[in-house]
C-alpha positions as CSV (number, residue, x, y, z in Angstrom):
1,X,50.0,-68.8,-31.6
2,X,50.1,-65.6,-29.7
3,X,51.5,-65.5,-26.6
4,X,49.6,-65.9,-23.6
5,X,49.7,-62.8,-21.2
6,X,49.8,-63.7,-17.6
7,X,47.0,-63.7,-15.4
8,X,46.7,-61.1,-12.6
9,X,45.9,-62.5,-9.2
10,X,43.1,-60.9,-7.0
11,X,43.6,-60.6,-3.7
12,X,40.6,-61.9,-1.2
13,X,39.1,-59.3,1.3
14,X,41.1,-58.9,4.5
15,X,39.3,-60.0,7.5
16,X,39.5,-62.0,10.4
17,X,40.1,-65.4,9.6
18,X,37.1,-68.2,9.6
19,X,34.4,-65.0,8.7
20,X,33.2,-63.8,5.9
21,X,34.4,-60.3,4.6
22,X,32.4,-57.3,6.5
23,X,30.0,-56.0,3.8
24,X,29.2,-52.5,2.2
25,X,26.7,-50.2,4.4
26,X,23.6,-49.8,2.4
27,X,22.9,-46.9,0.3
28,X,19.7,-44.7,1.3
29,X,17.1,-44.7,-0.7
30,X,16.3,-41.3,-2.8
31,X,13.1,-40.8,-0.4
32,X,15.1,-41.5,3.1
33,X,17.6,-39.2,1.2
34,X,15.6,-36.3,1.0
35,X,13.1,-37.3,4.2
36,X,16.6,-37.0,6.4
37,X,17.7,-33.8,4.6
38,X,14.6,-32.4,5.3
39,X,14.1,-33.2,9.2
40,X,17.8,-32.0,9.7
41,X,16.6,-28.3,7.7
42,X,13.8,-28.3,10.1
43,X,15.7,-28.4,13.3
44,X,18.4,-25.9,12.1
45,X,15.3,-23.4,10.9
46,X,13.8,-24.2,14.1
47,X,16.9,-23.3,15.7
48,X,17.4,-19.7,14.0
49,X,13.6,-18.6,14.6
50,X,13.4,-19.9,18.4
51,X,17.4,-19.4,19.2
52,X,19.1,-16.0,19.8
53,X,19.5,-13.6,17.1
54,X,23.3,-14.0,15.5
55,X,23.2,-10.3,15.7
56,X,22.7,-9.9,19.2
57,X,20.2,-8.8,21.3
58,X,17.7,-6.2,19.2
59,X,17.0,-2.8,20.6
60,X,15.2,-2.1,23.0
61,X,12.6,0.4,20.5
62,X,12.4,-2.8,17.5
63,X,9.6,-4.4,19.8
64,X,7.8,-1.4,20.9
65,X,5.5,0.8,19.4
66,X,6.4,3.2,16.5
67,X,7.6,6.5,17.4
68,X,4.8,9.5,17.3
69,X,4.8,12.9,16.6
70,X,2.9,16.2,16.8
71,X,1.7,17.6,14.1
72,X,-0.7,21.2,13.4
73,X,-3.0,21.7,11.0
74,X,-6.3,23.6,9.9
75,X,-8.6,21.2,8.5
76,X,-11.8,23.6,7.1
77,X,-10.5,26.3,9.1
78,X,-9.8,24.6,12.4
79,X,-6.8,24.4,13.5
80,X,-6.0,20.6,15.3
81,X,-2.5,19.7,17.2
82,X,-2.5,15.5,17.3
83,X,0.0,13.2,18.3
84,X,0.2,10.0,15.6
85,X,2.3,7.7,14.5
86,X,5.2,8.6,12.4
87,X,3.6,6.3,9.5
88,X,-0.1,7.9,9.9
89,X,-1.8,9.3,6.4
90,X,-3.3,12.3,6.4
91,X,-6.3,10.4,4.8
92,X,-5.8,8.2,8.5
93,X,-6.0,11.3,10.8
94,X,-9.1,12.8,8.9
95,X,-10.7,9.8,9.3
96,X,-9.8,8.4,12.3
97,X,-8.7,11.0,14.5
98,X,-11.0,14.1,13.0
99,X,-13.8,12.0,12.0
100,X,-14.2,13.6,8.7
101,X,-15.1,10.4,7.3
102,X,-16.0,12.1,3.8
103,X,-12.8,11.5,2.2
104,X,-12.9,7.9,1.1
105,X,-10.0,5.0,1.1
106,X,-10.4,3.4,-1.9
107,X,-7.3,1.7,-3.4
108,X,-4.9,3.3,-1.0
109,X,-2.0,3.2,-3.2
110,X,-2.7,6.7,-5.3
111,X,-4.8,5.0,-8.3
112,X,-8.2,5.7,-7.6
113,X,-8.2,9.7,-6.2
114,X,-11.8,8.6,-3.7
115,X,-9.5,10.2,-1.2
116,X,-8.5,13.8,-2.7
117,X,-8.6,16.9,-0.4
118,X,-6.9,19.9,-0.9
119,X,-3.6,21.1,0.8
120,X,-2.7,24.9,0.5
121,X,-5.3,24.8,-2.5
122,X,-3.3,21.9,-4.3
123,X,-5.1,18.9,-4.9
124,X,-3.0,15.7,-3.1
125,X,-4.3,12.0,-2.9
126,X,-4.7,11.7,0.9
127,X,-3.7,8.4,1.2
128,X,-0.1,9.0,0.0
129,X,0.2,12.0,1.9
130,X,1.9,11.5,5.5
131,X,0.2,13.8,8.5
132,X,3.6,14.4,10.0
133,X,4.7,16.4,6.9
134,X,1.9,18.6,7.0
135,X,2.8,21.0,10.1
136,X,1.0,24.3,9.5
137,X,-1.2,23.2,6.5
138,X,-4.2,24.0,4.8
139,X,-6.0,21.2,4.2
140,X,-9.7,21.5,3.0
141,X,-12.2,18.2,2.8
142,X,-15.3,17.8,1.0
143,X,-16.8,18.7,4.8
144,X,-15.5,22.2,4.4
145,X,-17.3,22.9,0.8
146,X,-20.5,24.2,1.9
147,X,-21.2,27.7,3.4
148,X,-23.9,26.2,6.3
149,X,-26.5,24.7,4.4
150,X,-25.9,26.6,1.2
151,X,-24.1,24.1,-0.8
152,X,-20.3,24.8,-3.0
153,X,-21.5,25.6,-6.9
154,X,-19.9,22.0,-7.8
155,X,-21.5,20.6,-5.4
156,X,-25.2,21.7,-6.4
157,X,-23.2,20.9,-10.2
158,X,-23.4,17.2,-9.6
159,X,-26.8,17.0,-8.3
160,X,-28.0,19.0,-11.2
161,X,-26.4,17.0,-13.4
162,X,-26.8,13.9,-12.0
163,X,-23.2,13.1,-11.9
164,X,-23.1,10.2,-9.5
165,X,-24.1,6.8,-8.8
166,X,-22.5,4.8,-5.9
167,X,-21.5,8.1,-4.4
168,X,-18.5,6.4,-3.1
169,X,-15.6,8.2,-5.6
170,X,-18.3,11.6,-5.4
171,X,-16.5,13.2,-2.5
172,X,-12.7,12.9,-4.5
173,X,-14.2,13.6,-7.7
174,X,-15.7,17.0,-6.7
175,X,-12.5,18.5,-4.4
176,X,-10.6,17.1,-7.5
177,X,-13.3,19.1,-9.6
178,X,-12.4,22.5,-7.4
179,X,-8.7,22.1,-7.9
180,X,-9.5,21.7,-11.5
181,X,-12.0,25.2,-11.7
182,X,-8.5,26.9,-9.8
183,X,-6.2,25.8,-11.7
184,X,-7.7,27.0,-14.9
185,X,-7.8,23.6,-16.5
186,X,-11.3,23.6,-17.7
187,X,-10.9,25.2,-21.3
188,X,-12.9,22.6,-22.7
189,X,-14.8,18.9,-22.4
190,X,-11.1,17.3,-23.0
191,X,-8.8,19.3,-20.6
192,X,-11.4,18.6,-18.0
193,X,-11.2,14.8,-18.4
194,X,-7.3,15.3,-18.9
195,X,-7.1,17.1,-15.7
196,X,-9.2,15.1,-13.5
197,X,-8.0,11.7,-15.4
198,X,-6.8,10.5,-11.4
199,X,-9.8,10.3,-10.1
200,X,-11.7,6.6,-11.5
201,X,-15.5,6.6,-11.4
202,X,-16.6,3.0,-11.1
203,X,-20.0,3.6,-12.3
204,X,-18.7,5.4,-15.6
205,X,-20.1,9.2,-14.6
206,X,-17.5,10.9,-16.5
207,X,-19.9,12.4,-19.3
208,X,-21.8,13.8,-16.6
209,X,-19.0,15.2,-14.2
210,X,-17.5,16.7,-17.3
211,X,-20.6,18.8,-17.5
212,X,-20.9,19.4,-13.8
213,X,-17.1,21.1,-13.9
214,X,-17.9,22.8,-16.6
215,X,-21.5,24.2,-15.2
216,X,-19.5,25.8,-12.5
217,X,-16.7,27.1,-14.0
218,X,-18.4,29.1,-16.4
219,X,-20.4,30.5,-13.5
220,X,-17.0,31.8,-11.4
């Protein structure tokens, strides 16, 4: 027989005699869990947005208005002193505080070239450029092409050559085009298109602008 090992005694709850032992709290449910945990992340969000920053109090210039500056320029031979905001475009301050509106804002990140003007007889996408940077510029837009009522050569190019559709990319396309004729980048069909590759035509003009660079080049 083998031996019998002893038994080990279990000792009964403490508690106050005459009741029953006090039992176990309850465990949450997994969706009181997580409604709880979200309630109490509400009230401590809501307590950083509403409450004081940790940082203390914010300057005085984080809730005003930008700073501004003065900048001058000659836009088609006039010269302009405005005061804009630090941030302003130069595509911004043709538009909205010259009201040369002929320089169009297309993707206004650089891609599309609608907004190309020339500055000191460099071709620059507008829309990248910031006014503030431009003290004592040249800055030519497609308003300051023509001679009166005589129109620029490229100009007159595209209408010959029917070079347009929408019209909305015609304005970058063409001040693109005369940066193009200056910098001597219109040897042939393909240099054109590789030089003037920035600026997107929508409508798919590109056989016809090609022709309208060349038209005038060979005439200069």
């Amino acid at each position: 027989m083998s031996p019998e090992h002893p038994t080990t005694a279990v000792s009964p709850p403490e508690g106050t005699p005459g009741q029953p032992p006090e039992e176990s709290a309850p465990v949450p449910s997994r969706r009181t869990f997580i409604a709880t945990t979200a309630a109490g992340g509400a009230v401590v969000a809501g307590g950083l947005v509403a409450g004081p920053s940790v940082f203390g109090a914010e300057p005085a210039d984080a809730a005003g208005a930008p700073p501004d500056s003065r900048v001058s320029l000659t836009v088609n031979g006039e010269r302009h002193t405005v005061t804009v905001d630090n941030r302003t475009s130069l595509l911004d301050l043709l538009r909205e505080h010259l009201d040369l509106t002929g320089s169009k804002k297309g993707c206004n990140a650089g891609a599309c070239g609608a907004c190309t003007v020339l500055v000191d007889g460099r071709r620059v996408n507008s829309c990248l450029t910031l006014a503030i940077r431009l003290e004592g510029a040249e800055v030519t837009t497609i308003e300051g092409l023509a001679e009166g009522d005589r129109l620029h050569p490229l100009q007159q190019a595209f209408i010959d050559h029917d070079a347009f559709q929408c019209g909305y990319c015609t304005a970058g396309q063409i001040m693109s085009g005369v940066g193009c004729i200056d910098e001597g980048r219109t040897g042939s069909p393909e240099e054109i298109r590789e030089f003037m590759s920035g600026n997107v035509c929508r409508c798919g003009c590109y056989v016809n602008i090609v022709r309208a660079v060349e038209q005038t080049a060979r005439g200069k």
